[in-house]
C-alpha positions in Angstrom: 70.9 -83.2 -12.3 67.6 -84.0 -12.4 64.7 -82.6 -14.8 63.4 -80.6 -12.1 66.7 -79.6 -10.5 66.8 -78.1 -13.8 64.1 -76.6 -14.8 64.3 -75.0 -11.1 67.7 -73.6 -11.7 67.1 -72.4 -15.3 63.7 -70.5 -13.9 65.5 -69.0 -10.8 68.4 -67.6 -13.3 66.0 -66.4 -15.6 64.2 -64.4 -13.5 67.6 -62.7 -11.3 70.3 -62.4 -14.2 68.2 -59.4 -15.9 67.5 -57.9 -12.5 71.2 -58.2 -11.5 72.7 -56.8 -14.7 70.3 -54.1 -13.9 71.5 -53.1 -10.6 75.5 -53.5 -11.9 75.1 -51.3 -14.8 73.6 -48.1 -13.0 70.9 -48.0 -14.8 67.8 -45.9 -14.1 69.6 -43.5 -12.0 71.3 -46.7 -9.9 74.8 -44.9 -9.7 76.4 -45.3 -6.1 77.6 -42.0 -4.9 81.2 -42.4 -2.7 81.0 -41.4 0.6 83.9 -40.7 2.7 84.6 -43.0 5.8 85.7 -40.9 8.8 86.6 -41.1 12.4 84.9 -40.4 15.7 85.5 -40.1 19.2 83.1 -38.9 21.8 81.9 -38.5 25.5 78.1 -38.9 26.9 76.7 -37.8 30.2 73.3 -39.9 31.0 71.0 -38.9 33.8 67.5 -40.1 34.6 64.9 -41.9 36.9 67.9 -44.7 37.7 71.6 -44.9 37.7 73.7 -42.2 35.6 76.6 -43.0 33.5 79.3 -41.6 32.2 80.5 -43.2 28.6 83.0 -43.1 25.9 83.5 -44.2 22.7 85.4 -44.4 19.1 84.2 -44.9 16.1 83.7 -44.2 12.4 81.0 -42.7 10.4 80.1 -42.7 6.7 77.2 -40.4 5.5 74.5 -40.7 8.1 75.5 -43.8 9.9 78.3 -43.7 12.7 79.6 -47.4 14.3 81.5 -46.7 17.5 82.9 -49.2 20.3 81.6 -48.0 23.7 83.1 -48.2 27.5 81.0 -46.7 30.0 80.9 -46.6 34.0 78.1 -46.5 35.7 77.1 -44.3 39.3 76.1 -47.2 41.5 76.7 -47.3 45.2 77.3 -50.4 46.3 79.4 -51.8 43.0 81.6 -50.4 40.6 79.8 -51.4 37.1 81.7 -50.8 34.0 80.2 -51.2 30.3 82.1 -52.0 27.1 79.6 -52.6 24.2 78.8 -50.8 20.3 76.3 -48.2 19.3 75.0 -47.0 16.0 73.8 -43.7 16.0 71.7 -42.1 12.6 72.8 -38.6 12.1 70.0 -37.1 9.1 72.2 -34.7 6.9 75.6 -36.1 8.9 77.5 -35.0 5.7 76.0 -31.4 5.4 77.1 -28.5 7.4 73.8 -28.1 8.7 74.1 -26.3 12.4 71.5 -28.9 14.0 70.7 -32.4 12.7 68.0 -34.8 13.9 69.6 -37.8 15.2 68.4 -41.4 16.7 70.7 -43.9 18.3 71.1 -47.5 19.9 73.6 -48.7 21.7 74.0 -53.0 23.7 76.4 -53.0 26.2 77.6 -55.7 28.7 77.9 -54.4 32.4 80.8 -56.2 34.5 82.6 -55.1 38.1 85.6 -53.2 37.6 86.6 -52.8 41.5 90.3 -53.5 42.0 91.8 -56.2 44.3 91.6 -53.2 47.4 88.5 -51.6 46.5 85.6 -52.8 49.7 83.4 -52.8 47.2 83.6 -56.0 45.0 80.2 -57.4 44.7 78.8 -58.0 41.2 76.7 -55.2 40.0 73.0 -56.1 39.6 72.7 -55.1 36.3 74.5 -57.8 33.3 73.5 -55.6 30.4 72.0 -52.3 28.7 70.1 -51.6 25.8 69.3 -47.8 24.9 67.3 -46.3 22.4 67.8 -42.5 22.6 66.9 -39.5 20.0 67.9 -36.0 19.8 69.7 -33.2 18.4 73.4 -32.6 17.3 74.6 -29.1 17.3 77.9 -27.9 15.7 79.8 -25.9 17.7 83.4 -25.6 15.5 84.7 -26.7 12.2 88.0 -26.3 11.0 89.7 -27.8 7.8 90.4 -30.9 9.7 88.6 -31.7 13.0 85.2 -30.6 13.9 83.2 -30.4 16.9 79.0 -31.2 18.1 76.9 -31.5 20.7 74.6 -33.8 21.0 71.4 -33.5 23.2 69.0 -36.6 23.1 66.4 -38.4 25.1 67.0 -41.7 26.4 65.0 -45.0 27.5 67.3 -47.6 28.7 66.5 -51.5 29.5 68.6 -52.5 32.0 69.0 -56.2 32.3 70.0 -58.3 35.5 70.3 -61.8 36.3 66.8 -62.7 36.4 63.5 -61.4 34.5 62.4 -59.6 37.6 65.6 -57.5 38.2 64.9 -56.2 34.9 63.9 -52.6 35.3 63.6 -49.7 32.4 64.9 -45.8 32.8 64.7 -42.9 31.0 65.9 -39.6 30.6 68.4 -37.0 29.2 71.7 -37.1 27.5 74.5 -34.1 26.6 77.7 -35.5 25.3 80.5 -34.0 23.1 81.6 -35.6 20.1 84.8 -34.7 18.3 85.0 -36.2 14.4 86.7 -35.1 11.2 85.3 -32.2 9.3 82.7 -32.8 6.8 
């Protein structure tokens, strides 16, 4: 090594080994607290200014945070676009049992046709993909020792993407879905 290589190296380990040992020893009120990891499974009912859809998806949650897989199908006429994509949804106090929690989602999804061999209607759908913010409310509605059960009730914007720039068109509007996780 070099001089400079070292005198580099020496500085950059000076300065991050006190701040590491720091962080790994808990000081100053730096203990981790365990949260449990638990499953998900849900179904969501969008309507707005453009086309509905109906989705699903599985997931799991720890503390606020809940990462799900997402299939949806979409209400268009002349297609039949289907979805399959991931969401994060934010759930403030998810491991209370709080009766109503704020909570703020996204969710990407790629759009494909889903018509079968016999179905007339096998032209691609115009929209490729989805983006959508959305923000809202989840209610409990039962809890039992093992399963529990919310609604959720949100707002929605949704960027729907086609092939081009100029197909690319944005909706809004409202959500209701049921959601059906392990008790908290």
């Amino acid at each position: 090594m070099r001089p400079l290589q070292v005198s580099v190296t020496a500085f950059v380990m000076a300065l991050g080994l006190p701040l590491s040992a720091h962080a790994q020893s808990g000081g100053a009120g730096n203990t981790p607290t365990q949260q449990r990891i638990s499953w998900e499974f849900g179904q969501d009912v969008y309507t707005g200014s453009g086309p509905g859809e109906l989705g699903m998806y599985v997931g799991v949650s720890q503390g606020n945070n809940l990462m799900a897989f997402r299939a949806g199908i979409m209400d268009e006429a002349d297609t039949v676009p289907c979805s399959i994509g991931v969401m994060y949804q934010y759930i403030l106090h998810g491991d209370t049992p709080a009766r109503i929690k704020p909570t703020a989602g996204l969710s990407l999804g790629r759009v494909y046709s889903c018509a079968s061999d016999k179905d007339p209607r096998k032209g691609s759908p115009s929209v490729h993909g989805t983006a959508t913010l959305s923000a809202g409310v989840r209610m409990a509605m039962f809890s039992g020792t093992h399963v529990a059960g919310s609604l959720d009730a949100m707002v929605f914007r949704e960027r729907l993407s086609g092939s081009s720039s100029t197909r690319n068109r944005d909706t809004k509007g409202v959500m209701l879905g049921v959601a059906i996780h392990s008790a908290r």
